[in-house]
C-alpha positions as CSV (number, residue, x, y, z in Angstrom):
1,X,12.9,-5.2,-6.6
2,X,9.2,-5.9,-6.6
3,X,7.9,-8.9,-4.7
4,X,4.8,-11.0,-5.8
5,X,2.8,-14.4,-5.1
6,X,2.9,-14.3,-1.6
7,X,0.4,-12.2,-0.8
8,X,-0.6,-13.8,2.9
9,X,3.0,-13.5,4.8
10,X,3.0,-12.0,7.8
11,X,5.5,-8.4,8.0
12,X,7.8,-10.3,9.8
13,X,8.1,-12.8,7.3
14,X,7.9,-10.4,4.4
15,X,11.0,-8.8,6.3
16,X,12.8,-11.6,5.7
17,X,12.4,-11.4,1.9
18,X,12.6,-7.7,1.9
19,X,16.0,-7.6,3.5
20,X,17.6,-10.2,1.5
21,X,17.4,-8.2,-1.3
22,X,19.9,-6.2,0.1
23,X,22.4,-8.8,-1.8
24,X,20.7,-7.8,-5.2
25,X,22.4,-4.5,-4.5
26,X,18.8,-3.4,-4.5
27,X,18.1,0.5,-3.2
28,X,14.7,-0.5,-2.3
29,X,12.6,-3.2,-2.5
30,X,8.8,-3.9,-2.3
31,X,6.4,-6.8,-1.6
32,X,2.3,-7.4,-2.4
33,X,0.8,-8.4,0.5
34,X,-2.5,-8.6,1.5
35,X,-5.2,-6.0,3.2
36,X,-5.3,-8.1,6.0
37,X,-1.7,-8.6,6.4
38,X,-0.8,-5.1,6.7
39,X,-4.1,-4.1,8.4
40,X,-3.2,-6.6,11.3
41,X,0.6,-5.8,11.3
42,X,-0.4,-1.5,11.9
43,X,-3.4,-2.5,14.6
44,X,-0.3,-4.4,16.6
45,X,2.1,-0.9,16.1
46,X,-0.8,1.5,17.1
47,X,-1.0,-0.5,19.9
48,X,3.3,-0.2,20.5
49,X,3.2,3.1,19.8
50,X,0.7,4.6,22.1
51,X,2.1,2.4,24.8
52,X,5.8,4.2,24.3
53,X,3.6,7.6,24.3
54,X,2.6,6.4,28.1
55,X,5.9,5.3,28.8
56,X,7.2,9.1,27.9
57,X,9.2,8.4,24.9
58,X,11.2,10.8,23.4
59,X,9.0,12.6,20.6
60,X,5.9,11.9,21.4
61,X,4.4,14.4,19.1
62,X,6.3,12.6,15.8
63,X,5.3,9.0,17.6
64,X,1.4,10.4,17.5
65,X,1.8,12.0,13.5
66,X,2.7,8.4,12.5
67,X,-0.3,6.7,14.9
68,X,-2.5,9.1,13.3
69,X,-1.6,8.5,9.6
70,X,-2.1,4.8,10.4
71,X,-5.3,5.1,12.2
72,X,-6.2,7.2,8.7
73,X,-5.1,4.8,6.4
74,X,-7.0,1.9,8.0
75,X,-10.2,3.9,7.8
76,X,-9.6,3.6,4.2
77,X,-6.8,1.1,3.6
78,X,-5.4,1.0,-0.1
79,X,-1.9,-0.9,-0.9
80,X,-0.2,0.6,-3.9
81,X,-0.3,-2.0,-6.8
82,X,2.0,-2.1,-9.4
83,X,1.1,-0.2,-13.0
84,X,-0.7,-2.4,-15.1
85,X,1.8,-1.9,-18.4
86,X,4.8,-1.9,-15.9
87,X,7.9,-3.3,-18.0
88,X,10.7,-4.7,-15.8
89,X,14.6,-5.1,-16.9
90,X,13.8,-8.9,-15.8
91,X,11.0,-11.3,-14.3
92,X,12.2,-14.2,-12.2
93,X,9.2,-17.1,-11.4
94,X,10.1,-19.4,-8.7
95,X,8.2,-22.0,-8.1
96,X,7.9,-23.0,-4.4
97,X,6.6,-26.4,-4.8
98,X,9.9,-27.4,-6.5
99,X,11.6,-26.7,-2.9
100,X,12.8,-30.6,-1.4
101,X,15.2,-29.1,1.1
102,X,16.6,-26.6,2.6
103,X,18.9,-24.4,0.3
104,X,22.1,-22.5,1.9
105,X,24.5,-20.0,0.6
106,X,27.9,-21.5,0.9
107,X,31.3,-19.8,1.1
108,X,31.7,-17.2,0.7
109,X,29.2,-15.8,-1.4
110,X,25.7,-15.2,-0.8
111,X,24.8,-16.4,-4.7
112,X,27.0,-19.6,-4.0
113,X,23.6,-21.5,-3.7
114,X,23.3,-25.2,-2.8
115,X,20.5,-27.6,-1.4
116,X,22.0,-29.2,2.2
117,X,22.5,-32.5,0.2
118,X,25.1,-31.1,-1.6
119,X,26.9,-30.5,1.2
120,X,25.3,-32.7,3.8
121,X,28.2,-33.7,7.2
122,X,30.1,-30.8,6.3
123,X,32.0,-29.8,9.9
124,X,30.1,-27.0,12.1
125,X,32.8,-25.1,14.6
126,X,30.0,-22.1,14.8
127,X,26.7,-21.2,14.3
128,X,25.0,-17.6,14.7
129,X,21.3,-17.3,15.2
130,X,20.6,-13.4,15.0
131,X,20.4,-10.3,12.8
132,X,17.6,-9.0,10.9
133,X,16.6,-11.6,9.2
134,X,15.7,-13.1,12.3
135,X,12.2,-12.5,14.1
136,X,10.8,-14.3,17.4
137,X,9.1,-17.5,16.2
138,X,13.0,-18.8,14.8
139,X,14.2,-18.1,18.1
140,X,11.2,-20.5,19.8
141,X,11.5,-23.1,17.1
142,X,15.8,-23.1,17.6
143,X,15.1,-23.8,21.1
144,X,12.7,-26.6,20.8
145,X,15.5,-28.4,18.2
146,X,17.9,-27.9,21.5
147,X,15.8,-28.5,23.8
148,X,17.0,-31.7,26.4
149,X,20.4,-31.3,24.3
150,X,22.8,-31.2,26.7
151,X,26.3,-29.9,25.9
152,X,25.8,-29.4,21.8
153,X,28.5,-29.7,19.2
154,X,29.8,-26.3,17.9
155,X,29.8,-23.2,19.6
156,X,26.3,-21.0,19.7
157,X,26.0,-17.3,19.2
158,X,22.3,-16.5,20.4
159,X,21.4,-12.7,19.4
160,X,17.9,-11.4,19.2
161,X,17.4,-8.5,17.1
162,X,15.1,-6.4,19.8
163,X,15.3,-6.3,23.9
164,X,11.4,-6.7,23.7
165,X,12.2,-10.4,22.2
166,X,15.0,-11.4,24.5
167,X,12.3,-10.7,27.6
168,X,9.2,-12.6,25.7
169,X,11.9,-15.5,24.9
170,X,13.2,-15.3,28.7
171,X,9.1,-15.1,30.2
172,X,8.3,-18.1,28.0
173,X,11.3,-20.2,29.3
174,X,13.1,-20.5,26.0
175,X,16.3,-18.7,27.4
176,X,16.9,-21.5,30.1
177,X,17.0,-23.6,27.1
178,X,19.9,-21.9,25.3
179,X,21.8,-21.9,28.3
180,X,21.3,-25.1,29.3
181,X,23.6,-26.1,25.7
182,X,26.1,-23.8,26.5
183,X,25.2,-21.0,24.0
184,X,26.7,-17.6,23.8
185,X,24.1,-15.3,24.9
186,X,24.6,-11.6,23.1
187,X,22.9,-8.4,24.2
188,X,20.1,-7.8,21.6
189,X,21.3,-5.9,18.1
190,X,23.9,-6.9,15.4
191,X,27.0,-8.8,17.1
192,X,28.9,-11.2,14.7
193,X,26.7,-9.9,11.9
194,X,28.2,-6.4,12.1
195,X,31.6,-8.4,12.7
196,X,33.1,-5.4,14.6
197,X,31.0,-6.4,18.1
198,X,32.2,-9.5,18.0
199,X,33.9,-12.5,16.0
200,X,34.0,-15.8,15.3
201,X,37.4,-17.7,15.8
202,X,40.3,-17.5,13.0
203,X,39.4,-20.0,9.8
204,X,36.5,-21.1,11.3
205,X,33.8,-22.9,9.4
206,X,30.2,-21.2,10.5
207,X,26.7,-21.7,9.7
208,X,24.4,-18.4,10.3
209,X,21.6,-17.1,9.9
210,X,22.3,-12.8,8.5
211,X,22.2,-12.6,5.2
212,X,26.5,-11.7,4.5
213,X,28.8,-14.1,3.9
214,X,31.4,-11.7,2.3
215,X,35.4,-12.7,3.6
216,X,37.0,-12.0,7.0
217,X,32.8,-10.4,7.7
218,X,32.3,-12.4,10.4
219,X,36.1,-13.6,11.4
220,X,39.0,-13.9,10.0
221,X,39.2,-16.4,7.0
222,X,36.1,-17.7,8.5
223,X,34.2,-19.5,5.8
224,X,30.6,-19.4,6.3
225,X,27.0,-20.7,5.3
226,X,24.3,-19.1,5.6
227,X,20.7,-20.4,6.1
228,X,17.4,-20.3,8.2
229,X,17.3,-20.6,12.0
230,X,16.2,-24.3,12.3
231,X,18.5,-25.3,9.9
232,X,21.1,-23.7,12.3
233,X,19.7,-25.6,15.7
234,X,20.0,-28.5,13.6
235,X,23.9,-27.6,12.6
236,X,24.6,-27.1,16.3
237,X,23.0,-30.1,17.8
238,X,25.4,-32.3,15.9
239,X,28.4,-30.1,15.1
240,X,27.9,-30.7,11.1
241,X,25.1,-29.5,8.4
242,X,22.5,-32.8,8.5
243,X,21.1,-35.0,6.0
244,X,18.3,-34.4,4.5
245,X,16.4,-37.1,6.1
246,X,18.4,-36.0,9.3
247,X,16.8,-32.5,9.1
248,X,13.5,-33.6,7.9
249,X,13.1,-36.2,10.9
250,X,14.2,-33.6,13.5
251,X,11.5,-30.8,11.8
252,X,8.8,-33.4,11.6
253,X,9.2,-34.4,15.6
254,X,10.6,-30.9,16.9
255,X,8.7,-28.5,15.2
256,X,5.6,-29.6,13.2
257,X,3.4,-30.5,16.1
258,X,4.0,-27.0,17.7
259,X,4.7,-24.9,14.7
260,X,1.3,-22.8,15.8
261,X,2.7,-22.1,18.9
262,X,6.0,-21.2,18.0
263,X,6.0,-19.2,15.1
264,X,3.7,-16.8,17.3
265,X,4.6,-13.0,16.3
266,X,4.3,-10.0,18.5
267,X,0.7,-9.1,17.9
268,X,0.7,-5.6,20.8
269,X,-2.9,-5.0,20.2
270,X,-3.8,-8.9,21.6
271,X,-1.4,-9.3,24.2
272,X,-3.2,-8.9,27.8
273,X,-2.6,-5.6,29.7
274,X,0.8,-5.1,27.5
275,X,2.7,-2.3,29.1
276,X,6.5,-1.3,27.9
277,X,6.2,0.1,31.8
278,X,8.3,-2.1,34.5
């Protein structure tokens, strides 16, 4: 699958989209981003990947083959672009601006597609924020949703994908936050995503954020949405997927005025005296 329109998404974002695809049944799938994007995004993993080279990481001479192709490419950088009388089997146009509301894949199929109006107070008993589809800026903008909570309304799974973002999250103070609501705190990875490190509750109803909703995947006869991390918060908070104007009021107050400081990525390169050294 080949990926165009957006061409100023940050990698992590792309990720998202990249990952998805997944569901397509795709073997590999690509996305047009920007010079900048990608230039930014490989300055930040030079940066990572000299500082595991200090920190005596296995292979350091394949670690420095890969700095050194990068460091070679942004001398010079060129994105492959798609032929210019490439034919595809089909063409899909979306058209953002259309997009009211949230949109979740409901039970159990990820192309059982619904805006949350359709299925607006449906019952909560779990929500997963995690997997890949996950980066660090959901896990900031989940908190701020909880934050002041108290004791929320459906049980919370709470699973970074890397160690690296469960310590920023933990420095920055948005840990205390999560377990201040009572949410299940899971060593960094896979957990309920995988569905063999851990599982939801028989027949329970969950909202999550990976990108499977396939049967018994997550628990047994567990029927599950899936949508973005926010969204998820939200479904926690009050034990039920919100109203529209429930969501929207929540976003507007919650996560609007500090969206620049939230959805904050990684960037190595910028981060004062970063170390991967204790």
């Amino acid at each position: 699958m080949e990926i165009e329109g957006l061409p100023d998404l940050k990698l992590e974002q792309a990720f998202e989209l990249t990952d998805a695809t997944a569901e397509r049944s795709c073997a590999g799938s690509t996305i047009l981003l920007s010079k900048d994007t990608v230039e930014e995004y490989l300055k930040s993993n030079i940066c990572l990947l000299e500082k595991m080279i200090e920190s005596n990481y296995e292979d350091s001479k394949s670690i420095l083959r890969r700095i050194n192709d990068m460091k070679n490419w942004l001398k010079n950088p060129k994105l492959i672009q798609p032929d210019a009388n490439a034919t595809y089997e089909e063409t899909i146009e979306i058209d953002l601006s259309k997009v009211r509301e949230p949109i979740v894949a409901c039970p159990n199929d990820p192309d059982n597609v619904k805006e949350i109006s359709e299925v607006a107070n449906t019952k909560i008993d779990e929500v997963f924020i995690g997997s890949c589809m996950t980066n660090i800026g959901h896990y900031r903008a989940a908190a701020k949703i909880l934050e002041g909570a108290g004791k929320i309304k459906s049980k919370l799974w709470i699973c970074p994908p890397t160690k690296m973002d469960e310590e920023t999250l933990k420095e920055e103070g948005y840990y205390k936050i999560f377990e201040d609501c009572g949410a299940n705190l899971e060593l960094p990875g896979c957990s309920l995503c995988m569905g063999n490190q851990a599982r939801v509750n028989d027949e329970a109803i969950v909202f999550s954020t990976s990108t499977r909703n396939f049967d018994n995947r997550l628990g047994k006869n567990a029927q599950v949405f899936l949508g973005s991390a926010e969204l998820a918060a939200v479904c926690a908070l009050f034990g039920k997927i919100p109203t529209v104007d429930k969501y929207k009021d929540i976003t507007k107050n919650k996560i609007d005025p500090y969206s620049k400081e939230l959805y904050r990525y990684l960037q190595f390169d910028e981060i004062k005296n970063f170390s991967l050294s204790k």
